[in-house]
Structure formats: structure tokens, C-alpha cells
C-alpha positions, 0 to 999 in steps of 0.5 A, spaced: 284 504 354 277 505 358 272 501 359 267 506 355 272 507 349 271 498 348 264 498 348 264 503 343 269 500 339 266 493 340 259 496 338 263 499 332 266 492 330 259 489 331 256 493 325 260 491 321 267 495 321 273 491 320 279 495 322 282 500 327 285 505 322 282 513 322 276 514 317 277 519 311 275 526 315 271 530 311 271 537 310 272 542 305 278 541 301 284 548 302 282 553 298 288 558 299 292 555 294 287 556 287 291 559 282 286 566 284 291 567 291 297 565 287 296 571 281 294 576 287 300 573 291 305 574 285 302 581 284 303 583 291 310 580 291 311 583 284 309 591 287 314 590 293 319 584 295 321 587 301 313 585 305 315 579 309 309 573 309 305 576 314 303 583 310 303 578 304 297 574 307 294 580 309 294 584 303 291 577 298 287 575 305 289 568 306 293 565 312 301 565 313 301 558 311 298 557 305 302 565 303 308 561 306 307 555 301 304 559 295 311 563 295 316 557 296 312 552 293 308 555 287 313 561 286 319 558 287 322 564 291 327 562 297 327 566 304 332 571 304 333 575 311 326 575 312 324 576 306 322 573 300 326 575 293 325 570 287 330 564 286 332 566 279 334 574 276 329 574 271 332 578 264 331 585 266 335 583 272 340 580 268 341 584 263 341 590 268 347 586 272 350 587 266 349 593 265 352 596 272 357 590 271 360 594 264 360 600 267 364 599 274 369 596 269 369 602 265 372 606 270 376 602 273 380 601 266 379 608 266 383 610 272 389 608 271 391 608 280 386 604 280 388 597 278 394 598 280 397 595 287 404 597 287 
């Protein structure tokens, strides 16, 4: 330590500090996170799943951090092959697996040579 950053110290210790730890910074608290950017976030995602972070923080004009935390945190999305898709099938999701599901099975029963291995 410097001889100039002791007498700083020894001058804040003689008006009264009374210990060595960080003082509250000050500042405006982040912003990103409202629950204004998280609808506009999930309005945008909603539109197109296939925007990475980057063009999503554009659009809703935030930074990729707080983009980044909106979409995992708020949203519960998870990252798949960089991009983010929701962690759950919502119903209209699962109900059209079904569908597609049925459907494949219908022709597969319906080919005979299909199913059959020998």
C-alpha cells in the first residue's frame, strides 16, 4: 500500500469510519428487467423463436445481458443450438405432437411391409 492511500485511509478512520469494507455504491438501480422488456421480450420470441439473443436485445432495445436473463430467468427458456425455444410444449404444441404422432402410426398400420422385418 502506498504512502498516499494510508494517509487517505488514516484520514477516513479520523472522521469517524469505522471499518475497511466497500461503501454502498450508489446508482440507479437496472432497469432492463421491468416487467415492460420481459412482455416485449416474450412478444418478440413469440413472433420468431429462431432470433438469437443479440437481434432480440436489438428489437426490444435492451443489452444481451439483461436479454439473456429475461429469456432464462423470467421466461424459463433454455438454450438450444443458439437459440432459445421454451423449456416446456405449451398445449397447442402437445396437442399437435399428438396429432402427427396418430397420424404416423395410421400409416404405418396401414402399410402392411411396413412394420414387418422379415
Amino acid at each position: 500500500m502506498s504512502q498516499t492511500q494510508c494517509y487517505e485511509w488514516f484520514k477516513h478512520f479520523k472522521q469517524g469510519r469505522m471499518s475497511v469494507g466497500e461503501d454502498p455504491n450508489p446508482g440507479q438501480p437496472s432497469t432492463s428487467t421491468h416487467d415492460d422488456h420481459v412482455e416485449r421480450v416474450h412478444a418478440v420470441i413469440h413472433g420468431n423463436c429462431h432470433l438469437i439473443v443479440l437481434e432480440v436485445a436489438d428489437k426490444v432495445g435492451i443489452n444481451i445481458g439483461s436479454c439473456h436473463e429475461i429469456l432464462t430467468e423470467n421466461l424459463q427458456m433454455c438454450h438450444i443450438s443458439a437459440k432459445f425455444v421454451p423449456h416446456l410444449l405449451t398445449d397447442d404444441q402437445k396437442e399437435n405432437r399428438i396429432e402427427i404422432s396418430q397420424e404416423l402410426l395410421a400409416i404405418a398400420y396401414g402399410m402392411k411391409t411396413c412394420l414387418r422385418t422379415s
